[in-house]
PDB file of the backbone (N, CA, C, O) and the ligand in Angstrom, with CONECT records:
HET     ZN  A 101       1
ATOM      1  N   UNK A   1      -7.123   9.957   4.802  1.00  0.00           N
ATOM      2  CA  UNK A   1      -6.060   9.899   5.804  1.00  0.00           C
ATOM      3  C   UNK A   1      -4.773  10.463   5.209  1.00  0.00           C
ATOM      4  O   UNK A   1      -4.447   9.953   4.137  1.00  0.00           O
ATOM      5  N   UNK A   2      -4.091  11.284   5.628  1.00  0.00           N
ATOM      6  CA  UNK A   2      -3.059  11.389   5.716  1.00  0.00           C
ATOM      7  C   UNK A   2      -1.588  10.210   5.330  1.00  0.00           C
ATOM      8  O   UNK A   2      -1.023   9.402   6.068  1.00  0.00           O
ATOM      9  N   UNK A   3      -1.341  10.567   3.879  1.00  0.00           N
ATOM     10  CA  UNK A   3      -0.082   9.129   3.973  1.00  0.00           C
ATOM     11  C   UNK A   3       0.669   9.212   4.614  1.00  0.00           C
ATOM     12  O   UNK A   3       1.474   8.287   4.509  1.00  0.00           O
ATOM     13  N   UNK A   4       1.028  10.339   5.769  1.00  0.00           N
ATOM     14  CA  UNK A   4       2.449  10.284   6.251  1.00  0.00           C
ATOM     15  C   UNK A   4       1.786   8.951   7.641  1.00  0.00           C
ATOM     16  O   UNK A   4       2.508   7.987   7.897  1.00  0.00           O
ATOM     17  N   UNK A   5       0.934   9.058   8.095  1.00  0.00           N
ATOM     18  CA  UNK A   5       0.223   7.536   9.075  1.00  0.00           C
ATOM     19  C   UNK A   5       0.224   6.440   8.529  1.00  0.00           C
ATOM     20  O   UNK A   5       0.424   5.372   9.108  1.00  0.00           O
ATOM     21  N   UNK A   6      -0.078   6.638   6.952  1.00  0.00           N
ATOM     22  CA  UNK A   6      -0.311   4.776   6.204  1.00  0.00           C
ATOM     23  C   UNK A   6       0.204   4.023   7.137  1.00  0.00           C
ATOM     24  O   UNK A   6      -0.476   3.557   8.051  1.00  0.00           O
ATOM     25  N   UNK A   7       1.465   3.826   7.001  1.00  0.00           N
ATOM     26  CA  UNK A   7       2.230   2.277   7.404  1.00  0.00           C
ATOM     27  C   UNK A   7       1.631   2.270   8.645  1.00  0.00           C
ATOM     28  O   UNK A   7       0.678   1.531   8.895  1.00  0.00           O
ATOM     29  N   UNK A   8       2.172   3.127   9.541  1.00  0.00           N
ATOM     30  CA  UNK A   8       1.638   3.308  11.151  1.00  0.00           C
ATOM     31  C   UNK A   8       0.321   2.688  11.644  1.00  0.00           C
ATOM     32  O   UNK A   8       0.184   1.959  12.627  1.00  0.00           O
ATOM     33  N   UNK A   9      -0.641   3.116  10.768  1.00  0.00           N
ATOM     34  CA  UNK A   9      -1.988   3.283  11.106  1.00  0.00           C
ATOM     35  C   UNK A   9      -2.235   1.588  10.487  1.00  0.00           C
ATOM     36  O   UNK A   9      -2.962   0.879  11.182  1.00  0.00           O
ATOM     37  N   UNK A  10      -1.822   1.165   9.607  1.00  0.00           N
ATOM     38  CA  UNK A  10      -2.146   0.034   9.187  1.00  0.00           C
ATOM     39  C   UNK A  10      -1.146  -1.297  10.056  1.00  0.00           C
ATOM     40  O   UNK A  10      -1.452  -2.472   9.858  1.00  0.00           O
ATOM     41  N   UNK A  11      -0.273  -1.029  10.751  1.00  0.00           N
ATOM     42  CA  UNK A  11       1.107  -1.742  11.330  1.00  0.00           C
ATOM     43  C   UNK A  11      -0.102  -2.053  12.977  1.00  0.00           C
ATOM     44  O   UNK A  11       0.069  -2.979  13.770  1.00  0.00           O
ATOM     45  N   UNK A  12      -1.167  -1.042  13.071  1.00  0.00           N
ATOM     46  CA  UNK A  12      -1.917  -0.884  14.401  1.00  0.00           C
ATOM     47  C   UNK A  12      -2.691  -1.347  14.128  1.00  0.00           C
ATOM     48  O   UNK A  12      -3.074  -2.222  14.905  1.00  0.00           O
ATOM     49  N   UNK A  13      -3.521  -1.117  12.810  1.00  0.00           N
ATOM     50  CA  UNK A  13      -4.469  -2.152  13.310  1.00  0.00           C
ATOM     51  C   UNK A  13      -4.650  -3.861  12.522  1.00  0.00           C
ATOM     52  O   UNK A  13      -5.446  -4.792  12.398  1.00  0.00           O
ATOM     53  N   UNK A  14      -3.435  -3.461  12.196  1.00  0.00           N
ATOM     54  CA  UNK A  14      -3.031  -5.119  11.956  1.00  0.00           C
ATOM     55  C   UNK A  14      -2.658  -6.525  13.036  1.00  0.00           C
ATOM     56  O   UNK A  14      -2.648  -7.755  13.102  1.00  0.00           O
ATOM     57  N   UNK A  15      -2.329  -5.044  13.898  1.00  0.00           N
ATOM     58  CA  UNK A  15      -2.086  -5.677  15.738  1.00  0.00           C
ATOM     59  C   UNK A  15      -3.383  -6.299  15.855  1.00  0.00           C
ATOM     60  O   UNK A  15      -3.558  -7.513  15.961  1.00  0.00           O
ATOM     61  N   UNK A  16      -4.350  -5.354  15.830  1.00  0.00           N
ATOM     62  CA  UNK A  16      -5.856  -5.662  16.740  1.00  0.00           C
ATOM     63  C   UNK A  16      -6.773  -6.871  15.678  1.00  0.00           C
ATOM     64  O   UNK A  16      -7.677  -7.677  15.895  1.00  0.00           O
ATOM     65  N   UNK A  17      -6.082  -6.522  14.637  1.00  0.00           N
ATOM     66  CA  UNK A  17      -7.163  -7.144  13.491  1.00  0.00           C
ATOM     67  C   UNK A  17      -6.576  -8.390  12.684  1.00  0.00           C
ATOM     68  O   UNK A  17      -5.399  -8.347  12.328  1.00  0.00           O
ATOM     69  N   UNK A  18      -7.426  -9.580  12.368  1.00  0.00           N
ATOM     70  CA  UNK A  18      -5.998 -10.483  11.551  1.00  0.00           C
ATOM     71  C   UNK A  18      -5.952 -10.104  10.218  1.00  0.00           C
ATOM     72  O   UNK A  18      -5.070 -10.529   9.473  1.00  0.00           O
ATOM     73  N   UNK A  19      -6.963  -9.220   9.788  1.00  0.00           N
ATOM     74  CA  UNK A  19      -6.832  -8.976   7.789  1.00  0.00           C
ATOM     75  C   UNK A  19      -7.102  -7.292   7.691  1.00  0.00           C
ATOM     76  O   UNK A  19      -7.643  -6.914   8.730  1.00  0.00           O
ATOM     77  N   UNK A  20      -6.947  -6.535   7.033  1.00  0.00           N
ATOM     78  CA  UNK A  20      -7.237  -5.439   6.497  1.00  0.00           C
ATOM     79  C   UNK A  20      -6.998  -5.232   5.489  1.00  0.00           C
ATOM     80  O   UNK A  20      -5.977  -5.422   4.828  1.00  0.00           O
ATOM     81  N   UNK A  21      -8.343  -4.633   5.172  1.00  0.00           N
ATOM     82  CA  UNK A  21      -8.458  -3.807   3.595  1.00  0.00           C
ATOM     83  C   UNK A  21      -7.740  -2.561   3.432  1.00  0.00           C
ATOM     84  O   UNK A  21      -7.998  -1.709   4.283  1.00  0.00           O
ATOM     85  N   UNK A  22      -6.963  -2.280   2.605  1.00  0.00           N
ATOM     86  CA  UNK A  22      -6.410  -0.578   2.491  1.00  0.00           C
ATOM     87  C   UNK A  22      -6.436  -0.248   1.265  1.00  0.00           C
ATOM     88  O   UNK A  22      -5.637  -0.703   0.446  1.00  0.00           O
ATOM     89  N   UNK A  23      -7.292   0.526   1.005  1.00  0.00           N
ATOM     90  CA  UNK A  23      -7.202   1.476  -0.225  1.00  0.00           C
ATOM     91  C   UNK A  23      -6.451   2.509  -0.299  1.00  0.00           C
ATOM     92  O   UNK A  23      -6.180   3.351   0.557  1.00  0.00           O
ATOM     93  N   UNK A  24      -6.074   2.388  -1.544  1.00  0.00           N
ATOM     94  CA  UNK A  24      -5.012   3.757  -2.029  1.00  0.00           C
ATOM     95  C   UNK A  24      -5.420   4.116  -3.268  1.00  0.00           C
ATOM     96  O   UNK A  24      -5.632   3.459  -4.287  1.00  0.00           O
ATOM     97  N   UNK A  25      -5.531   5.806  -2.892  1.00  0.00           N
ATOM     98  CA  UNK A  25      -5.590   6.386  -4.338  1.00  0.00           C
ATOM     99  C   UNK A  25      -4.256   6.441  -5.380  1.00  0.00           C
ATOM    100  O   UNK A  25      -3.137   6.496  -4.869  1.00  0.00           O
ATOM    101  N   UNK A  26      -4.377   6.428  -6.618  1.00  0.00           N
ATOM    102  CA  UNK A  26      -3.587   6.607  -7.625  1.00  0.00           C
ATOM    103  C   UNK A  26      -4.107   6.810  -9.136  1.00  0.00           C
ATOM    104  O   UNK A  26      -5.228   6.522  -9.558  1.00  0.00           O
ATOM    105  N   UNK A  27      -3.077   7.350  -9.824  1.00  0.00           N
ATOM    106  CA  UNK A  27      -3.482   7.548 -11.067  1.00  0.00           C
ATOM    107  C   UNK A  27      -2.555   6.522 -12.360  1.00  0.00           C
ATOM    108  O   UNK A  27      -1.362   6.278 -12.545  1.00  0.00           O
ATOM    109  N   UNK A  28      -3.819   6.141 -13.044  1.00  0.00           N
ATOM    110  CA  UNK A  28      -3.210   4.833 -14.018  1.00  0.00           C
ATOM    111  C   UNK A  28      -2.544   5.674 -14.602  1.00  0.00           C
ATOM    112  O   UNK A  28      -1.477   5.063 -14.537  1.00  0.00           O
ATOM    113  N   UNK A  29      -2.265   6.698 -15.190  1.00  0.00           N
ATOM    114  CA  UNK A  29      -1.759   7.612 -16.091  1.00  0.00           C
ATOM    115  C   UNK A  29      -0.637   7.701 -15.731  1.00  0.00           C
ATOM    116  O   UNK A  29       0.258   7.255 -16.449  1.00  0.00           O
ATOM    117  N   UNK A  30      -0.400   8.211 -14.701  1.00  0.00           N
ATOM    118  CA  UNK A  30       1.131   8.786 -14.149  1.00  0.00           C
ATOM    119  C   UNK A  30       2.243   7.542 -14.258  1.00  0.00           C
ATOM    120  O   UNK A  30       2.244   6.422 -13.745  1.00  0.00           O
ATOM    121  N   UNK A  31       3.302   8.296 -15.249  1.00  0.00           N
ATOM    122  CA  UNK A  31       4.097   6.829 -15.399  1.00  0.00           C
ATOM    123  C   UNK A  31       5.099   6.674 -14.627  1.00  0.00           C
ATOM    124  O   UNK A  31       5.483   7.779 -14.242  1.00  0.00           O
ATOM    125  N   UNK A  32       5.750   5.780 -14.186  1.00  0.00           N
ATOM    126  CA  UNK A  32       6.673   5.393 -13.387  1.00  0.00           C
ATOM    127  C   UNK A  32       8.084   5.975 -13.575  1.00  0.00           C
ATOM    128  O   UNK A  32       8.822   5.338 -14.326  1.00  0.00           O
ATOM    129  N   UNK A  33       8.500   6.936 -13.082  1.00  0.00           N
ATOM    130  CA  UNK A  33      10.046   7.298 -12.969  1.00  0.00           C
ATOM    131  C   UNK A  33      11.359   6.670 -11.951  1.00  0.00           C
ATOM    132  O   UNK A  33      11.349   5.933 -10.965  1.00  0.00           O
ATOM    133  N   UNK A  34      12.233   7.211 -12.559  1.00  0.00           N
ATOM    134  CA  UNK A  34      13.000   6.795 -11.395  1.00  0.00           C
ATOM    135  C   UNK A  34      13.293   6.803  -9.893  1.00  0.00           C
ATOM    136  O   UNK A  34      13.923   6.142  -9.068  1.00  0.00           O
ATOM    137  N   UNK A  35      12.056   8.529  -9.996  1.00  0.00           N
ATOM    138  CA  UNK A  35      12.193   9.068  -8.542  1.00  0.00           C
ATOM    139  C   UNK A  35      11.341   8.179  -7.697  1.00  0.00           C
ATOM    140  O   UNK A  35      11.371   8.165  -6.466  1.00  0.00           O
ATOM    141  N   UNK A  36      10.289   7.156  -8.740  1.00  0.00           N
ATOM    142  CA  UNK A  36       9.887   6.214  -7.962  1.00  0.00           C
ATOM    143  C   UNK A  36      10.430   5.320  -7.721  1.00  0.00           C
ATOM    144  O   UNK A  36      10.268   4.700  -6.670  1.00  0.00           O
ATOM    145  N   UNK A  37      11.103   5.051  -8.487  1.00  0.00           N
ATOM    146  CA  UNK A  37      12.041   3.463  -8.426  1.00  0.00           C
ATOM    147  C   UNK A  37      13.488   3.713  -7.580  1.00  0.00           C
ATOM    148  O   UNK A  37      14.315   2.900  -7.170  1.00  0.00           O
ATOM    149  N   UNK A  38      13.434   5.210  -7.497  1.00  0.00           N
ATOM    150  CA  UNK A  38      14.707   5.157  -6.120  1.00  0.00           C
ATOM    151  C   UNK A  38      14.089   5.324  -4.808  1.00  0.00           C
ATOM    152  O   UNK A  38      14.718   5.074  -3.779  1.00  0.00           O
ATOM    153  N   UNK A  39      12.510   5.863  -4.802  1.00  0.00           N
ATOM    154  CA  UNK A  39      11.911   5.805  -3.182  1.00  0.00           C
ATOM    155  C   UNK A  39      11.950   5.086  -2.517  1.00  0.00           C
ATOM    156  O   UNK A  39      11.852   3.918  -2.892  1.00  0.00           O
ATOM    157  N   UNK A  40      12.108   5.394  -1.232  1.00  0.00           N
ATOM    158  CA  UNK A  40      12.136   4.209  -0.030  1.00  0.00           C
ATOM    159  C   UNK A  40      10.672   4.113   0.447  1.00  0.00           C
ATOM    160  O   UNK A  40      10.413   2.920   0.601  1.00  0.00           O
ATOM    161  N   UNK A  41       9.751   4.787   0.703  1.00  0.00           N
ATOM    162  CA  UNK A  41       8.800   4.600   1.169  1.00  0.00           C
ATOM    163  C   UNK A  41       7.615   4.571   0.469  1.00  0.00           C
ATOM    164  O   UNK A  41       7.716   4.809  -0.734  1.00  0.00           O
ATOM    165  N   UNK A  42       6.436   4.326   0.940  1.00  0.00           N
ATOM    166  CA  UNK A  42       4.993   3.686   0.031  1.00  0.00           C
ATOM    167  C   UNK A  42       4.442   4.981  -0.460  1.00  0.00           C
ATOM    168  O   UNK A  42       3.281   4.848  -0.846  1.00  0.00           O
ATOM    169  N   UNK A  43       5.098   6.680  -0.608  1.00  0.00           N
ATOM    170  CA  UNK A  43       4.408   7.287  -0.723  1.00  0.00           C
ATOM    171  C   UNK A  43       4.044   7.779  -2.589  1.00  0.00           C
ATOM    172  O   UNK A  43       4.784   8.618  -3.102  1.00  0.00           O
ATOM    173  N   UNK A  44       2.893   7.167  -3.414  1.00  0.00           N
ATOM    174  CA  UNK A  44       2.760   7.645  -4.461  1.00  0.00           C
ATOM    175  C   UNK A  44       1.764   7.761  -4.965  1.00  0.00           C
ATOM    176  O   UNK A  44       0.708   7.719  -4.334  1.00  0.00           O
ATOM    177  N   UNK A  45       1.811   7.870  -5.757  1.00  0.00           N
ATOM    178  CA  UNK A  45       0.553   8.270  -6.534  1.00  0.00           C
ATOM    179  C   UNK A  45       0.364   7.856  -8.479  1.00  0.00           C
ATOM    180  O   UNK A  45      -0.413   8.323  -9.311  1.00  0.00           O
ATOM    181  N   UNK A  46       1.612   6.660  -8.618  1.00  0.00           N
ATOM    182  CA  UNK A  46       2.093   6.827  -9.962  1.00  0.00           C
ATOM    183  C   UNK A  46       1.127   5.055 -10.033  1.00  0.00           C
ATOM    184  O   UNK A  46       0.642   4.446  -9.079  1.00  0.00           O
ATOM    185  N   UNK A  47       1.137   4.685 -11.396  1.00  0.00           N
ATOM    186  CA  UNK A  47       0.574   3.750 -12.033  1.00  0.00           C
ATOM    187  C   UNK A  47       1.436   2.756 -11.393  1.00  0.00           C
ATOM    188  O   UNK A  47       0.879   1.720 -11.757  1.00  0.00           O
ATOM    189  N   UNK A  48       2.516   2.365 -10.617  1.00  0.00           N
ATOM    190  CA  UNK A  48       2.987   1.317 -10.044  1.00  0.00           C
ATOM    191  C   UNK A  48       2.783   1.126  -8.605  1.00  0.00           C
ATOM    192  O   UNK A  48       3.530   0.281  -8.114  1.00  0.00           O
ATOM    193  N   UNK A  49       1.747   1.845  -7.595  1.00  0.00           N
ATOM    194  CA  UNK A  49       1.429   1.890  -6.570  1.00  0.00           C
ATOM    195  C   UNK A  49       2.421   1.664  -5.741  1.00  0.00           C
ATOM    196  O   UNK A  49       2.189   1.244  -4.608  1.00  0.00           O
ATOM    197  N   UNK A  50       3.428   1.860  -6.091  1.00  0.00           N
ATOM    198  CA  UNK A  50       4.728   1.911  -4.945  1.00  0.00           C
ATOM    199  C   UNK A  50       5.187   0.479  -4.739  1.00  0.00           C
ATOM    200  O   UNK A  50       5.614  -0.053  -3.715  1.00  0.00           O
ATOM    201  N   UNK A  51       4.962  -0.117  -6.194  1.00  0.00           N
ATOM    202  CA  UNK A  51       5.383  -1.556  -6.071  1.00  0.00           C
ATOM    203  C   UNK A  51       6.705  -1.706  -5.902  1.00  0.00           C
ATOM    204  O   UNK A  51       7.312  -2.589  -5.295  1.00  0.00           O
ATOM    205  N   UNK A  52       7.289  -0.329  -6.767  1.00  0.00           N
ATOM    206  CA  UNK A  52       8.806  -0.359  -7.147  1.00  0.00           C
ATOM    207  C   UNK A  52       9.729   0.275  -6.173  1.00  0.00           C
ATOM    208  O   UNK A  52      10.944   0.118  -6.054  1.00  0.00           O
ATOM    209  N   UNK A  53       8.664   1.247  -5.297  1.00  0.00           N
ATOM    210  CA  UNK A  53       9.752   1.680  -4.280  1.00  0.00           C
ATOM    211  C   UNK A  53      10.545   0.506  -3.732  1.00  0.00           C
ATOM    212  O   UNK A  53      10.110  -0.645  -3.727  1.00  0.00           O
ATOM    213  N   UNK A  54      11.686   0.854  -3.293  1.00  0.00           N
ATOM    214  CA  UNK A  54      12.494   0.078  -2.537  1.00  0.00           C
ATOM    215  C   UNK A  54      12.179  -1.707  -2.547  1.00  0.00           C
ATOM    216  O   UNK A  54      12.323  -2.560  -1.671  1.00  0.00           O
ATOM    217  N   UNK A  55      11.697  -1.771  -3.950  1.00  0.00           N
ATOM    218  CA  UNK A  55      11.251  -3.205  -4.371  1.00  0.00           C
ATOM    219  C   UNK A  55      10.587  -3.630  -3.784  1.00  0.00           C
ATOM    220  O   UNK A  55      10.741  -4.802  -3.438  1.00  0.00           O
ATOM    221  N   UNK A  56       9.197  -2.670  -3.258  1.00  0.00           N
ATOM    222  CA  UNK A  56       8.539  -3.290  -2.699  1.00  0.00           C
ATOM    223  C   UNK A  56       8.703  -3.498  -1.250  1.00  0.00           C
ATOM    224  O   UNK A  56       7.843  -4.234  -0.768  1.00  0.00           O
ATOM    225  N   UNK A  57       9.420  -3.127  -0.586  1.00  0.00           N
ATOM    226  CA  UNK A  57       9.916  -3.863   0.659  1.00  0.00           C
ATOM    227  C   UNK A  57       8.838  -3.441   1.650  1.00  0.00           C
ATOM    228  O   UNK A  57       8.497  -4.201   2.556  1.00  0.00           O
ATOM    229  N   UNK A  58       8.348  -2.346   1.499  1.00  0.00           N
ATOM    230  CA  UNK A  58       7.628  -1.630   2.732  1.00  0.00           C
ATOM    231  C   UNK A  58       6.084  -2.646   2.892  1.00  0.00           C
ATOM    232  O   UNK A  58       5.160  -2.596   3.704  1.00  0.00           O
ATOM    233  N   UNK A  59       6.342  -3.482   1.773  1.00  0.00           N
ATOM    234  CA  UNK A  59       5.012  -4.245   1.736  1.00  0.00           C
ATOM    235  C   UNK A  59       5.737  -5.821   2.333  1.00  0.00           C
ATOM    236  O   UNK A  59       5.160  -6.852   1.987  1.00  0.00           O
ATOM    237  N   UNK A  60       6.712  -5.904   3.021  1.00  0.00           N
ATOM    238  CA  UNK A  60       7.588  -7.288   3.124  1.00  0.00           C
ATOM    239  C   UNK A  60       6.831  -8.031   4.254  1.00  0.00           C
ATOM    240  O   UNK A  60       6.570  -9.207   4.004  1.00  0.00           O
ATOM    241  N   UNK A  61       6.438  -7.548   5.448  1.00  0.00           N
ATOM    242  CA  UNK A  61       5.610  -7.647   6.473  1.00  0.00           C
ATOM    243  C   UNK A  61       3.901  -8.271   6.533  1.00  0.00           C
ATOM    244  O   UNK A  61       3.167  -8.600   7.466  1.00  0.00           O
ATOM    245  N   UNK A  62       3.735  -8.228   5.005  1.00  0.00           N
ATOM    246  CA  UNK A  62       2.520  -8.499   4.846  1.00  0.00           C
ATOM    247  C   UNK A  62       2.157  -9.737   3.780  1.00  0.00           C
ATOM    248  O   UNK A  62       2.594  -9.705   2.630  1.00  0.00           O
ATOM    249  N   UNK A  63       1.705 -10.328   4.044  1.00  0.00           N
ATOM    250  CA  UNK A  63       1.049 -11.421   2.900  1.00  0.00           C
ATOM    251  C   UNK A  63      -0.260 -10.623   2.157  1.00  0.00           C
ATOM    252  O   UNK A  63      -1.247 -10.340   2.836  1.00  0.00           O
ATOM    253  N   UNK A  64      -0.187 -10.268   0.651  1.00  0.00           N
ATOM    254  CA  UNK A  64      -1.314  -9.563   0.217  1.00  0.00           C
ATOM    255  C   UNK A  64      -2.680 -10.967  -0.054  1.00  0.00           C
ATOM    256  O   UNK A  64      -2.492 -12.015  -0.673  1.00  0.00           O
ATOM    257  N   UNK A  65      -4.039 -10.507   0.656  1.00  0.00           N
ATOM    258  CA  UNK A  65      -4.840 -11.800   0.251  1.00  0.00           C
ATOM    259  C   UNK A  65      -5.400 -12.016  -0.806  1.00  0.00           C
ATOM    260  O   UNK A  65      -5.676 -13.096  -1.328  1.00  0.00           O
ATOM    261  N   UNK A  66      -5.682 -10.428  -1.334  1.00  0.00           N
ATOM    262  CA  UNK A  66      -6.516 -10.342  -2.840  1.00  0.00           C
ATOM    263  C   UNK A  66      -6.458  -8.672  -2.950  1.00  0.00           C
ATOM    264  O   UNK A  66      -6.305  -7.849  -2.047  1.00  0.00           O
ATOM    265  N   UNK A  67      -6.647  -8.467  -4.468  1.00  0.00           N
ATOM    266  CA  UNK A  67      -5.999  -7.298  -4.803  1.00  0.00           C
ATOM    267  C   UNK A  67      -7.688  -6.555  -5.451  1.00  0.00           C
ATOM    268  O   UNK A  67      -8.745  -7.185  -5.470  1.00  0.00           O
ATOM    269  N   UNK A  68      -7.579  -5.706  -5.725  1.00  0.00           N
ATOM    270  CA  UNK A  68      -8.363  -5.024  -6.613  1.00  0.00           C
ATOM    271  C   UNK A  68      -8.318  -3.373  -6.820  1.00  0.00           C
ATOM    272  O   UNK A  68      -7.832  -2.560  -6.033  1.00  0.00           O
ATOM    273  N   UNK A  69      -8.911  -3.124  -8.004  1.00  0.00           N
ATOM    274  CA  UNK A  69      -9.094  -1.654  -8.266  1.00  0.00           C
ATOM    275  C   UNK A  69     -10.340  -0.964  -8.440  1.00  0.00           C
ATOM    276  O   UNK A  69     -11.125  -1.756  -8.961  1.00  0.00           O
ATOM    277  N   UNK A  70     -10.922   0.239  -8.227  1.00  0.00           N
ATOM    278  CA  UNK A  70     -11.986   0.281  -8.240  1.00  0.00           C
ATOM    279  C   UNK A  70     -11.930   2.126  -8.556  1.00  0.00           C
ATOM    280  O   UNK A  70     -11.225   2.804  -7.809  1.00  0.00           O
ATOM    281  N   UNK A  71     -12.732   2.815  -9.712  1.00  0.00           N
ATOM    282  CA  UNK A  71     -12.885   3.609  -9.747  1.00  0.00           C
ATOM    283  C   UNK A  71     -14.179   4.665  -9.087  1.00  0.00           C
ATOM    284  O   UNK A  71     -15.376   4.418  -9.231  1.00  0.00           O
ATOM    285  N   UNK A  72     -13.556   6.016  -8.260  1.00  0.00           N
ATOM    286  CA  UNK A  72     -14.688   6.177  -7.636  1.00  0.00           C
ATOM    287  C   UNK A  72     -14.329   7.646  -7.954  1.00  0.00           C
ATOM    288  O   UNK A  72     -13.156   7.978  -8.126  1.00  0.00           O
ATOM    289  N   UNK A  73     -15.580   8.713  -8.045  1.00  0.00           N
ATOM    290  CA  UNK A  73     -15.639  10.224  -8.932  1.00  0.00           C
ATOM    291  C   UNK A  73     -14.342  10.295  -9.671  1.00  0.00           C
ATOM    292  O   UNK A  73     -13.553  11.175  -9.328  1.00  0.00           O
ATOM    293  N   UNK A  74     -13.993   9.409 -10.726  1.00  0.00           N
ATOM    294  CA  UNK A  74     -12.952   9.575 -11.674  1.00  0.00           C
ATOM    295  C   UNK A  74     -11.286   9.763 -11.114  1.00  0.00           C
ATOM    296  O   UNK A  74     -10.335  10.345 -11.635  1.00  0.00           O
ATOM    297  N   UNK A  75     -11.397   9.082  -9.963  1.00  0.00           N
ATOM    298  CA  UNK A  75     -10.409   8.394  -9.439  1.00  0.00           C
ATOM    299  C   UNK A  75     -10.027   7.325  -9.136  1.00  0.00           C
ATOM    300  O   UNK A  75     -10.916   6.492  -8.963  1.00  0.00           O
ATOM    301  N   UNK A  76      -8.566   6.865  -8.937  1.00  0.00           N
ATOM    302  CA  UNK A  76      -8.680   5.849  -9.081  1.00  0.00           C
ATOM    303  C   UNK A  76      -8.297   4.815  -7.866  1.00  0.00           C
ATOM    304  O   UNK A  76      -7.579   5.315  -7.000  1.00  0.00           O
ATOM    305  N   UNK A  77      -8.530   3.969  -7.751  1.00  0.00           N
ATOM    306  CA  UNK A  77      -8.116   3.758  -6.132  1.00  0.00           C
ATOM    307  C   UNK A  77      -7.912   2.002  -6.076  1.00  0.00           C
ATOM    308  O   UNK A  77      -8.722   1.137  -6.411  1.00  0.00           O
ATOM    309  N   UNK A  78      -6.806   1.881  -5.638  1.00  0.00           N
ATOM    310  CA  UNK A  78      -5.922   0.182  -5.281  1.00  0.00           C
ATOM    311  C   UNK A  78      -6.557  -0.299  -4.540  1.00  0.00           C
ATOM    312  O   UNK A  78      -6.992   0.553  -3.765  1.00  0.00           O
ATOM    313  N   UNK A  79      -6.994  -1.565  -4.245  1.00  0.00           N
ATOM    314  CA  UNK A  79      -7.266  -2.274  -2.573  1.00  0.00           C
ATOM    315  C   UNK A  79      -6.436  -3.405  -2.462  1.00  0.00           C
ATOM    316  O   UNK A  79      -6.140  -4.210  -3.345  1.00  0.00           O
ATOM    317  N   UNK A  80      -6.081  -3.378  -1.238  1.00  0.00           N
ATOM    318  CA  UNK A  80      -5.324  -4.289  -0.921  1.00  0.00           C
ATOM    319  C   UNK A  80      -5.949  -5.105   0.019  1.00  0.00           C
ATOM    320  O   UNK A  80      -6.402  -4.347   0.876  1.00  0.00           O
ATOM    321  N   UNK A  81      -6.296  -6.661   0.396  1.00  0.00           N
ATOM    322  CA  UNK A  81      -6.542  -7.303   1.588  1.00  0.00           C
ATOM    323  C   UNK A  81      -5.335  -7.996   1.796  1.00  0.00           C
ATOM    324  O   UNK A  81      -4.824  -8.840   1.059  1.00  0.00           O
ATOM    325  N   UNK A  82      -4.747  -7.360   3.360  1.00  0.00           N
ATOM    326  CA  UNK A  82      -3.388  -8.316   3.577  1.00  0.00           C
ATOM    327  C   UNK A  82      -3.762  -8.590   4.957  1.00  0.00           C
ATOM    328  O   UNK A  82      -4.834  -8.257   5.462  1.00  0.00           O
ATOM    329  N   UNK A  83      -2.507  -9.421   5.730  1.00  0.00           N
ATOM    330  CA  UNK A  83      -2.679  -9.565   6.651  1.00  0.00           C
ATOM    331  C   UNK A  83      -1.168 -10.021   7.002  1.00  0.00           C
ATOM    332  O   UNK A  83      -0.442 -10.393   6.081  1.00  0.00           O
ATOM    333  N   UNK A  84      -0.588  -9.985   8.636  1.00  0.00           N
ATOM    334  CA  UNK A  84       0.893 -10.173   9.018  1.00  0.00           C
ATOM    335  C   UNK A  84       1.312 -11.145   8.586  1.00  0.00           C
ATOM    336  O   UNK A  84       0.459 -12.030   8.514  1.00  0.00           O
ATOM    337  N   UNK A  85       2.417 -11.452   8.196  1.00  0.00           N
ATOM    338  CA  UNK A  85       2.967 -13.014   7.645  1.00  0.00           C
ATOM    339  C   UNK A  85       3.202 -13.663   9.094  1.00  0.00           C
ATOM    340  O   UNK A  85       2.883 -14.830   9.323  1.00  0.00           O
ATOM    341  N   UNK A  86       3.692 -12.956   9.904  1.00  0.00           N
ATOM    342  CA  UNK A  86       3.983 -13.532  11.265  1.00  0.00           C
ATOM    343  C   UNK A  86       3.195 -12.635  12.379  1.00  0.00           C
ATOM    344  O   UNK A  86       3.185 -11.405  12.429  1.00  0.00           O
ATOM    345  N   UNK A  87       2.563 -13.513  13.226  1.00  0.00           N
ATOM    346  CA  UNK A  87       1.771 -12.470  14.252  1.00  0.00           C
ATOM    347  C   UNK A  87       3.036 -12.252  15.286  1.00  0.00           C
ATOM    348  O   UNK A  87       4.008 -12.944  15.589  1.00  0.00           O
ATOM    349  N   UNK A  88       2.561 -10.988  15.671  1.00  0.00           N
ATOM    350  CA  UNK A  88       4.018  -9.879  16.463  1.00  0.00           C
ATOM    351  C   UNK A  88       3.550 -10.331  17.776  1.00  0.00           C
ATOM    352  O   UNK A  88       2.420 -10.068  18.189  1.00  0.00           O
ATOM    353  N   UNK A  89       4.749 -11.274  18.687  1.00  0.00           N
ATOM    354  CA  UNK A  89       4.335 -10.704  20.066  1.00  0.00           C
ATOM    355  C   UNK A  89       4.461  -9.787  20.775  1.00  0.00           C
ATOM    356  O   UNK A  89       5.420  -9.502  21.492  1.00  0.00           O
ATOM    357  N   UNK A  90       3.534  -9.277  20.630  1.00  0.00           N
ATOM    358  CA  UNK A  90       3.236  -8.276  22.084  1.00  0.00           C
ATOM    359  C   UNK A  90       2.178  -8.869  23.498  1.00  0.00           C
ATOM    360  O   UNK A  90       1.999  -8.149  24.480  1.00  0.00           O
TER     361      UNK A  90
HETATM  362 ZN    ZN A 101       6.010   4.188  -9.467  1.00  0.00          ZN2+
END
C-alpha cells in the first residue's frame, strides 16, 4: 500500500473493525536523524518506526495491543495490533 493512505486507510477500518493489525516495513539499520525527530507524520523507514516523529503523536488515537517484528525476504517489517482508545460516533 501506498504510505501516503496509512493513517486514512487504517482511521477506516478501525471504524468498521474493533482491532487491526498493521505492518510496516523498515530497516533496523537506518539510524535515526533529526529529519526524523522533526517529522510530523508516520512516514519512515528508519530503526525508530516513526516513534519519534512528532513524539509519536500520529499514534495518539490508538491503544497499541501487542507489538512485534518479523523478518520477511530480508526485510524487515513492524506489526502493530491496536485498536481506538475511544470509539468515534458516527
Ligand atoms: Zn526515526
Amino acid at each position: 500500500m501506498a504510505d501516503v493512505h496509512f493513517i486514512d486507510l487504517a482511521d477506516e477500518l478501525l471504524r468498521r473493525y474493533p482491532n487491526l493489525s498493521i505492518g510496516r516495513e523498515y530497516n533496523e539499520h537506518e539510524k535515526c536523524y533529526w529529519q526524523c525527530q522533526r517529522a510530523q507524520g508516520w512516514r519512515c523507514t528508519c530503526s525508530c518506526q516513526a516513534r519519534n516523529h512528532a513524539g509519536g503523536s500520529w499514534m495518539d488515537p490508538w491503544n497499541v495491543l501487542a507489538e512485534d517484528n518479523s523478518i520477511i525476504d530480508r526485510v524487515t517489517w513492524t506489526w502493530m495490533a491496536v485498536e481506538l482508545k475511544t470509539p468515534e460516533a458516527h
